[in-house]
C-alpha positions in Angstrom: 0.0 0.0 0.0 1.4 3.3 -1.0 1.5 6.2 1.7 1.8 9.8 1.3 5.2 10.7 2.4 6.4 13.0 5.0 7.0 15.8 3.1 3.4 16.6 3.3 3.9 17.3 6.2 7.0 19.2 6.5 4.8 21.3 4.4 2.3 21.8 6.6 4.8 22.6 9.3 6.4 25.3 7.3 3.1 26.9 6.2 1.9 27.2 10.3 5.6 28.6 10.7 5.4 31.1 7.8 1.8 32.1 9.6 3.5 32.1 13.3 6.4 34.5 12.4 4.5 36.9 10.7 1.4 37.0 12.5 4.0 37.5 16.0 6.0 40.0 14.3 2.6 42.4 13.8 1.5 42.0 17.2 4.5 42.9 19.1 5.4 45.8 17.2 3.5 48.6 15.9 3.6 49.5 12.6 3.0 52.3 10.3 1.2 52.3 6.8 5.0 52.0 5.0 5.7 48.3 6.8 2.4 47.1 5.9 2.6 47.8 2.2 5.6 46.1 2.6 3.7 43.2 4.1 1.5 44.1 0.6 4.3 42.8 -1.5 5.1 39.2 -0.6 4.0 36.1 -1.7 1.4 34.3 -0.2 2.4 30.7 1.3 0.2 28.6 -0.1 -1.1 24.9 -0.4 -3.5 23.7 -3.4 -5.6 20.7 -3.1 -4.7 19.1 -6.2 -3.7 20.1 -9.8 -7.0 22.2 -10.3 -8.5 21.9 -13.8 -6.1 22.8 -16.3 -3.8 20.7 -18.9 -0.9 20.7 -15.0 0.0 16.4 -14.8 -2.1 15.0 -11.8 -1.0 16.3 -8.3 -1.5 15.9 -4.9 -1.2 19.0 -4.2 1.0 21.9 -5.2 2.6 24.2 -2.3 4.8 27.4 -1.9 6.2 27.8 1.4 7.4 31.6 1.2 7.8 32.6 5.6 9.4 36.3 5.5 11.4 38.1 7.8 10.9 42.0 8.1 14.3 43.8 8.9 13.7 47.5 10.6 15.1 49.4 12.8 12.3 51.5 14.3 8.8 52.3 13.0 9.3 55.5 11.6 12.2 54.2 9.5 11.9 55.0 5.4 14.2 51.9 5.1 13.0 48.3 5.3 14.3 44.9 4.3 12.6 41.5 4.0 14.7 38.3 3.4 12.6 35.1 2.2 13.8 31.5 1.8 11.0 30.6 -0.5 10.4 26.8 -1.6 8.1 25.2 -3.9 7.1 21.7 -4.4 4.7 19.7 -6.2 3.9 16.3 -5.0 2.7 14.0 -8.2 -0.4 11.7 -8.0 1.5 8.7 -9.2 3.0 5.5 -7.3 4.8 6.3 -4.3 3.7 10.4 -4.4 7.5 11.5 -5.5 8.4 15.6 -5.4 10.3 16.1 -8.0 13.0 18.7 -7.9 11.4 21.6 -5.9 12.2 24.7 -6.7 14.3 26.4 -4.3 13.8 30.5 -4.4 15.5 32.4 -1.7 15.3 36.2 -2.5 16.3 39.2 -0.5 14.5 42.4 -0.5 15.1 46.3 0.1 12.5 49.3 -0.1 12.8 53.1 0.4 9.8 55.1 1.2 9.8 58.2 -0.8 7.7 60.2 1.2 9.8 62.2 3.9 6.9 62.4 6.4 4.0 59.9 6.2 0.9 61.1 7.3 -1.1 57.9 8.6 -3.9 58.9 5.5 -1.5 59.6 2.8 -0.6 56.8 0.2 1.9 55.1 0.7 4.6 54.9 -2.8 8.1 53.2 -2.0 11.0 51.8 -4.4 12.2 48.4 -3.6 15.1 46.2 -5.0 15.1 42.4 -4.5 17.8 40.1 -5.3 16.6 36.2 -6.2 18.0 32.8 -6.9 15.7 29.9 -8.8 17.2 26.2 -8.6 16.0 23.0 -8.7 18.8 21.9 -6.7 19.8 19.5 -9.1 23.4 18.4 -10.9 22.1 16.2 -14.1 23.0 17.3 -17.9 20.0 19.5 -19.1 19.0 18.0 -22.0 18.5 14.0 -22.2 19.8 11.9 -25.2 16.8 12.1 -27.6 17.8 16.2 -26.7 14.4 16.4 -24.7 14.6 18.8 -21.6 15.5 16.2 -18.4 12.6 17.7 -16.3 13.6 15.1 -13.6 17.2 15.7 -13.1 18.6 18.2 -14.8 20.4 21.2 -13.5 18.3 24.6 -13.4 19.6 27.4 -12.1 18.7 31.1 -12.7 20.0 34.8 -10.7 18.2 37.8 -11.1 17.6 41.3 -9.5 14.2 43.3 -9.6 13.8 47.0 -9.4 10.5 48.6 -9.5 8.4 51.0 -7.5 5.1 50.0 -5.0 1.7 52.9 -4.5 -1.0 52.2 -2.3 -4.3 54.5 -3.3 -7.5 54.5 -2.5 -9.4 54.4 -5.6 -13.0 53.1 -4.0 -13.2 55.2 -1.3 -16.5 54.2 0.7 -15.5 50.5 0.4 -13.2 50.3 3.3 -10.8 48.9 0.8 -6.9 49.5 0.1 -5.6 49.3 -3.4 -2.0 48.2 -4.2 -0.4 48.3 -7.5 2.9 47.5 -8.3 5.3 47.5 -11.3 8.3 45.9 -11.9 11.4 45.3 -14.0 13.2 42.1 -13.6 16.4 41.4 -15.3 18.0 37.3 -14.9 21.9 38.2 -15.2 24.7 35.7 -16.4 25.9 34.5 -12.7 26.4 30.9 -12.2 23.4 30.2 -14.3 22.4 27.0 -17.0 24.2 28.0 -20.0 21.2 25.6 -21.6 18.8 28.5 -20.7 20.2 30.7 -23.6 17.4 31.1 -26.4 15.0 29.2 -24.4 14.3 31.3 -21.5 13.7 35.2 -20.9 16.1 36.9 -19.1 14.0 40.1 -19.3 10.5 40.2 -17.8 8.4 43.3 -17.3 5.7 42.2 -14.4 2.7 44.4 -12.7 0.4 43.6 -9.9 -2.8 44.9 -8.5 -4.6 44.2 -5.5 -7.7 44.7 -3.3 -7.1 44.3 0.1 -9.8 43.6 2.7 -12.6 44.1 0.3 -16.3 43.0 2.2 -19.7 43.3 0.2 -20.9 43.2 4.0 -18.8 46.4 5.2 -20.0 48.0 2.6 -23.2 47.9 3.1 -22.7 48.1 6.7 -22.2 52.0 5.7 -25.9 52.4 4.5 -27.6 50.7 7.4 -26.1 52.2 10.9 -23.9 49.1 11.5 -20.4 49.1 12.1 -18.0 46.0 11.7 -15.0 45.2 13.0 -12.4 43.4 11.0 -12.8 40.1 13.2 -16.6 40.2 12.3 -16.8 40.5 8.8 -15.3 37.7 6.0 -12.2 39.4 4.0 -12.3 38.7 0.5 -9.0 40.0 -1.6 -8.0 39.9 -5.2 -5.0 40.0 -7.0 -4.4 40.4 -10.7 -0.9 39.9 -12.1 0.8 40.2 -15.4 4.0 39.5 -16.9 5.4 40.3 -20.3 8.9 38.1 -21.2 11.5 39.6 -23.4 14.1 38.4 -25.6 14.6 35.4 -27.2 12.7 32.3 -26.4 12.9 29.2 -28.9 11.9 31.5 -32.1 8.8 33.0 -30.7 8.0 36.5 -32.0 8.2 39.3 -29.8 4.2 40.3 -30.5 3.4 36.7 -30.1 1.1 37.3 -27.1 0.2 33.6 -26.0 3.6 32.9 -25.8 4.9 36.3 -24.2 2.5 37.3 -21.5 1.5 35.6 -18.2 -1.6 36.0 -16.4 -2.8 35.5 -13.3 -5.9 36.2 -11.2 -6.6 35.3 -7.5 -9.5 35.7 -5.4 -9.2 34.8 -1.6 -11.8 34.3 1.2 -11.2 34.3 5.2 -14.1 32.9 6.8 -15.3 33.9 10.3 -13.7 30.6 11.8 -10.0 31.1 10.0 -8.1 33.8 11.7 -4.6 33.1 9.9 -5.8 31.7 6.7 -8.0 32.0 3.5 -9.8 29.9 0.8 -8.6 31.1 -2.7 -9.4 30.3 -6.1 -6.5 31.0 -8.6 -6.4 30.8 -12.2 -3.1 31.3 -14.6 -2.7 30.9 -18.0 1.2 31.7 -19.0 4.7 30.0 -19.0 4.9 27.2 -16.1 7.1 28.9 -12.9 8.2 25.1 -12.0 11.9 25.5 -12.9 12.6 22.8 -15.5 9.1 22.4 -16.7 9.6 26.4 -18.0 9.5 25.2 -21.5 6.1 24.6 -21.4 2.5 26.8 -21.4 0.1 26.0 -18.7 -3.4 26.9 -18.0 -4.7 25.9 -14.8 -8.0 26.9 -12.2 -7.0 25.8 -8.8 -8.2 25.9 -5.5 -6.7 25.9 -1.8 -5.9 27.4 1.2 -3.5 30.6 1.5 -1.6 32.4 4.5 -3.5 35.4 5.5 -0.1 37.8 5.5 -1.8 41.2 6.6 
């Protein structure tokens, strides 16, 4: 009899210590609106129940395990740092449940608040600069003998910097919500990376990402009926849109060829009453596959799971 492994569960315990480190770092020290759009920019841990429907290969279930750590020195400070050892694994619905080379994606972040003095109602607009690695952790030739891409073993390994600029604004004023936008360039530099890449994989990648943050149809109307919620009364629902465009050269394809060129993404999440640390989320993405060796390949998934509440 086959039996899920324990990786499963090292999974599990990663996820509740992404959720512990985060949550105890915003309730033992105050924080202005700068550190929380900070909080805005990072990945979700997350944990999917299997592959979704999509043309993905059967799963179990498919996981990012992204805990953060938020450098400051004080909470005025217009400096902040995050550093993030970010891991992602897929376990395959096949004999024996293997994880095939995760992907390993440590990054270090910095940001600079360009407002001088932050009134607690003014948006918040910062710079940031993050510096990332993307491996399988593998040592294999790239390509297999029949000069397919060894998606099992081979060695993938990428290092690139991202430079961009963060703005919180209000655009929906009466809804209680808080908008986030982000835009981004990210350049893959030639630093101990898979020569194999060259041709195959974009080096230059123009992303953006927009997001509603605690958006209630219930608070809302709360403001035409008298009643006033708190946030532990009232479900938050969030959604994120993201966007990618990849440049240069990529097996032939032509630089207006969109279906090969741009990634989408669109998430919705949902924190019940019950779930204090976590949400539901629905997630669809259409683009290039983000599993390291499996890159070479369009995916088009609808998945559904349950995501670290970060905020």
């Amino acid at each position: 009899m086959n039996r899920v492994p324990g990786t499963s569960l090292v999974l599990l315990l990663f996820l509740s210590l992404g959720l512990n480190i985060t949550r105890g770092m915003a309730e033992t020290v105050p924080e202005n609106n700068f550190f929380r759009s900070i909080r805005a920019n990072q990945k979700e841990s997350y944990i999917t129940f299997s592959q979704g429907m999509g043309n993905l290969d059967p799963l179990v279930f498919e996981g990012l395990v992204a805990p953060y750590f938020l450098l400051r020195t004080n909470r005025d400070s217009r400096w902040g740092a995050t550093l993030s050892p970010a891991i992602m694994i897929r376990m395959q619905a096949t004999e024996s449940f293997p994880v095939r080379t995760p992907s390993y994606m440590p990054q270090l972040s910095f940001y600079h608040q360009l407002t001088r003095h932050l009134d607690p109602d003014e948006p918040v607009r910062y710079l940031f600069l993050t510096l990332a690695h993307h491996s399988n952790g593998q040592d294999q030739p790239f390509f297999l003998e029949d000069g397919r891409i060894n998606t099992r073993s081979g060695d993938f390994s990428t290092n690139f910097f991202e430079i961009g600029a963060f703005f919180n604004e209000r655009i929906i004023p009466i809804s209680h919500t808080t908008e986030y936008f982000k835009t981004s360039l990210e350049v893959h530099v030639k630093l101990d990376r898979s020569q194999e890449l060259e041709g195959l994989y974009s080096f230059i990648r123009w992303n953006n990402s927009f997001r509603i943050n605690k958006f209630s149809f219930r608070r809302l109307c709360s403001l035409f009926d008298g009643r006033i919620h708190t946030f532990d009364d009232i479900p938050i629902v969030q959604t994120l849109i993201n966007t990618s465009w990849m440049f240069g050269d990529m097996d032939d394809t032509g630089f207006w060829e969109v279906t090969e060129r741009l990634n989408v993404e669109a998430v919705i999440s949902y924190r019940p009453k019950i779930l204090k640390d976590v949400s539901l989320f629905l997630r669809y993405y259409n683009g290039q596959d983000y599993y390291n060796m499996f890159f070479y390949r369009r995916i088009h998934t609808l998945q559904f799971g349950l995501q670290a509440y970060s905020f």
